[in-house]
N, C-alpha and C positions, 0 to 999 in steps of 0.2 A: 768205793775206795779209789784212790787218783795221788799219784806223788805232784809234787810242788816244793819250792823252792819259798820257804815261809821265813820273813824275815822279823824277828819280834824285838820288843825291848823293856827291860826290865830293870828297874831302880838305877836308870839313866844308861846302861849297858846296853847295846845294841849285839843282837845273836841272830847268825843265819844257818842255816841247816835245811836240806833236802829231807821233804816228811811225810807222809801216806796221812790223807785226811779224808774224812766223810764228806760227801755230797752235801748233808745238809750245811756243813762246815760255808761254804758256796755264798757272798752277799745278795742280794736283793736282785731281779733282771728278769727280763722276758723272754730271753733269748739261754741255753744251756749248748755250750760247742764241746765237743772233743776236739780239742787240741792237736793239730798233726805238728807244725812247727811253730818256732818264735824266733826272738833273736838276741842276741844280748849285744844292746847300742850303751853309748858311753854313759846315757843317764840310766840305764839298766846298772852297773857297774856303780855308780855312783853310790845307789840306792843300795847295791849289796854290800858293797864297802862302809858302807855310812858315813863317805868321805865330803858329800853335800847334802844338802836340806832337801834331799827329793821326797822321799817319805812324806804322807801327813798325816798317816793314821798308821796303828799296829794293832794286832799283825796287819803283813802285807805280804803277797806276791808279786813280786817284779814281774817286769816285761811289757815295755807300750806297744811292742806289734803281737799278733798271732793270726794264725791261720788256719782252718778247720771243718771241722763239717757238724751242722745243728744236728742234736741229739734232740732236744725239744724246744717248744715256741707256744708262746702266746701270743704274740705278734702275727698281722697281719699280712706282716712284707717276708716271715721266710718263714720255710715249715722242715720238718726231719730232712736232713740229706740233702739241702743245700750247705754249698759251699759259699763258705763267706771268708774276710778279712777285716782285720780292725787296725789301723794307726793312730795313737794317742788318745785326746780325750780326758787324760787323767786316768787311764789304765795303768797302774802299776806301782801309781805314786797315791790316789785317793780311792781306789777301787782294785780290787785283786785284779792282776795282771797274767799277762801269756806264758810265764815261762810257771807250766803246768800242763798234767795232763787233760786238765778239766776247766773251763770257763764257764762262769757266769753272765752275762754283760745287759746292757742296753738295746734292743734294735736300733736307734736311733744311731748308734754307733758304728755299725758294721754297714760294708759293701758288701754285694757277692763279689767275690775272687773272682777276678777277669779273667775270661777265655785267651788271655794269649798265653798264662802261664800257667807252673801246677802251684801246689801249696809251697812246696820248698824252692821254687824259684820266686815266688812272691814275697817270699821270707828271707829270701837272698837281696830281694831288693828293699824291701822293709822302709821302716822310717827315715833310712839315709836316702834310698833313692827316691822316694818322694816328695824328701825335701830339696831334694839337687833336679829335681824336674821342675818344684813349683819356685826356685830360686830362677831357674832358666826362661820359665813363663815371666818372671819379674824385669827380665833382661829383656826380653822380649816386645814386653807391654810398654818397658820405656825409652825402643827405638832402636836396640843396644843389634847390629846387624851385623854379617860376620866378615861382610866387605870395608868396616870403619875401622879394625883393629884389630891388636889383641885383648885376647880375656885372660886374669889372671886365676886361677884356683889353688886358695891356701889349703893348708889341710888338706893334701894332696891323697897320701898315704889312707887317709880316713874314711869310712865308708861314705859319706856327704861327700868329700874329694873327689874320691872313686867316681863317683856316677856323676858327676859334674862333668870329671874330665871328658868322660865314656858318652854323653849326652851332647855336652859341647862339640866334641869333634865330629860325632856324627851329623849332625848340624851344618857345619862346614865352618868353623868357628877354628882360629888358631888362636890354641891352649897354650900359655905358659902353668908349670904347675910348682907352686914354692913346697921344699919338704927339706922337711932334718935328716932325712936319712936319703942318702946319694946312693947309696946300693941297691936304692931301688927303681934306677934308674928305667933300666927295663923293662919293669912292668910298667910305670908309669907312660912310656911312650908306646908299649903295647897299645894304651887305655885312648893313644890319642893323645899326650901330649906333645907338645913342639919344641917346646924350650922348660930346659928344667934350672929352676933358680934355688942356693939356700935360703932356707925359711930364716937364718940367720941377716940378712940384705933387712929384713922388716919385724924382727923383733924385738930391737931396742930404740929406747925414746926417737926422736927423728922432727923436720923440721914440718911447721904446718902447711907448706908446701915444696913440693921436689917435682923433678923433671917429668912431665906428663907419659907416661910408658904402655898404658891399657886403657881402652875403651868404657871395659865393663869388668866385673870380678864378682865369687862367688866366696863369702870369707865363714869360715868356720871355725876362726881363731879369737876374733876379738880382741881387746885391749891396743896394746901397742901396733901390731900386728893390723889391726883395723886403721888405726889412724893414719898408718904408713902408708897404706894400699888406697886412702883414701886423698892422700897426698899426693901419689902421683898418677890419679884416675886422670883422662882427658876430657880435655871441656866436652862439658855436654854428659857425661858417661855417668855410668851408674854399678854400681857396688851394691849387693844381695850379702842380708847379713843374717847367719843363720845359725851361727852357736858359737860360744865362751872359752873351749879351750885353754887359751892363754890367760881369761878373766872377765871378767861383766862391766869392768871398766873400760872406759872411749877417751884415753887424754890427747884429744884433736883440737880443732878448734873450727870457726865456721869459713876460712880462707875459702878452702875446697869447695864449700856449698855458694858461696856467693863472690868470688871471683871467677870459677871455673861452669859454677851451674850443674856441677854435679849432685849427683839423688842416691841418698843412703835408704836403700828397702830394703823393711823386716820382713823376716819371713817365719810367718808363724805356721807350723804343722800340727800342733795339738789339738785347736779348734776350728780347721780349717771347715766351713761350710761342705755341706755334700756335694753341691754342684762341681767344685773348684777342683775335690778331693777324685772326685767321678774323671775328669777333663784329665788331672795329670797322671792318674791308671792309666787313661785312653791311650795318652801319648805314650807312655811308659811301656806300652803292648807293642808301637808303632815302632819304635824308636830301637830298644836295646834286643840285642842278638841273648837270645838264651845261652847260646855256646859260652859269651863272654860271662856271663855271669858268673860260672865256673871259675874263671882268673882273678877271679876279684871275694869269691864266697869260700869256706872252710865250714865243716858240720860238723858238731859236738852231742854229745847227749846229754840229758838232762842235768846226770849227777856231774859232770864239766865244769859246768855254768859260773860255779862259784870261784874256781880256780880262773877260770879263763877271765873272768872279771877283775883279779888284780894284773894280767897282763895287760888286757888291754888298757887301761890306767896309768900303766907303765910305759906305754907306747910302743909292747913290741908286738901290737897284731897292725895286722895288713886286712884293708879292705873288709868284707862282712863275717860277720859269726853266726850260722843257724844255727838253734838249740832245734834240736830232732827229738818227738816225743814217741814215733815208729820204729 
């Protein structure tokens, strides 16, 4: 027996509730974890809310990260009492996910849990941080140096944000960070940033080009918000785009791409290859101070989860959320 957070739907009604279910209850996988941590990211929240299309099957457990140690294996690559990690894949949305005492999954899916952290500092850094590492190898790869400029980070407040900023500056990268809430100024230049801008300068319509202000930029808002930042990237620079926030729509135009030679990279984490996914852990050990983590991470328990997913919805969490199954 194992609690979970089972989200189901019935004659078009979607129902969530916290539930104690059998083992055999568990889909298909080679791999069986106890669950130490997980996290609840914004498409965790989604899913519990029923407020997007994350869901594709029901039931379902949320949660695309978790953290843990194998109970059993058929796989070759781990055995009882290894520690491992999973980010995305379709955990949570097609395949029962982390925020449970109990996992099923893939090998093919999971790392071991790198030696720089434990389980709940890897779950601190979860899906947001290593998608703001592999946005930062994207800046990286195409040239984006921290001698050429500034870097912009939307979504400042956000766990992506968060570890962009926290990533960037340690880097040697001067962070401007755009956010709707000015009270958090503090933290945010705790995090490393330099200059704090409102998120209001780049959330309404805007022209298909404006005055060139940043090199490079990490956007986790989309829509308007994208198109602006992409208006006044500098020649040459490049913009990491890595989640919807504001909406799935880009009303830009190609000015930016072919007067200025700027490069709009997506950044996918759900199906990122092993190699890639291996490389931005590596860095991710090298790079972020465990202390900081703490300034940036809050922990919940299980039974939390659901309540905490209409706050952060509402915009009023800060930084990461571990769901703790100890």
């Amino acid at each position: 027996m194992f609690k979970a957070i089972l989200i189901e739907k019935q004659d078009g009604e979607q129902r969530v509730g916290l539930q104690t279910l059998e083992e055999s209850q568990l889909p298909e996988g080679d791999v069986t974890v106890r669950v130490e941590c997980s996290t609840l990211n914004y498409k965790d929240a989604l899913a519990i809310s029923g407020k997007g299309p994350v869901v594709r099957q029901f039931p379902m457990v949320p949660g695309i990260d978790l953290a843990g140690t194998v109970e059993a294996s058929t796989s070759n690559e781990f055995k009882p009492g290894d520690s491992v990690l999973l980010n995305g894949w379709g955990v949570g949305e097609g395949h029962w996910g982390g925020l449970a005492e109990k996992a099923r999954l893939e090998s093919r899916w999971l790392i071991p849990l790198p030696t720089a952290f434990t389980a709940r500092q890897a779950m601190a850094i979860g899906t947001a941080g290593y998608t703001a590492m592999l946005a930062v190898m994207a800046l990286e790869h195409n040239g984006v140096q921290p001698d050429q400029g500034d870097v912009l980070v939307t979504g400042a407040n956000g766990g992506v944000g968060s570890y962009s900023i926290a990533l960037l500056s340690r880097l040697g990268y001067r962070v401007i960070a755009a956010t709707g809430r000015p009270e958090e100024e503090a933290y945010l230049r705790g995090l490393g940033a330099q200059e704090i801008i409102d998120r209001g300068e780049l959330s309404e319509p805007g022209r298909p080009l404006a005055k060139e202000r940043w090199i490079g930029a990490i956007d986790s808002v989309g829509s308007h918000t994208l198109a602006n930042v992409l208006a006044s990237t500098r020649y040459g620079g490049t913009v990491a785009a890595c989640g919807l926030a504001q909406g799935m729509d880009l009303p830009s135009s190609v000015a930016p791409f072919i007067l200025r030679g700027v490069t709009l990279a997506g950044i996918d984490s759900v199906m990122k290859p092993r190699p890639e996914r291996l490389e931005a852990w590596r860095r991710l050990g090298e790079l972020l101070d465990p202390e900081q983590l703490d300034a940036i991470t809050q922990t919940i328990g299980l039974e939390e989860a659901i309540a905490k997913a209409e706050e952060l919805l509402a915009g009023r969490v800060r930084g990461r959320v571990v769901v703790s199954m100890v």
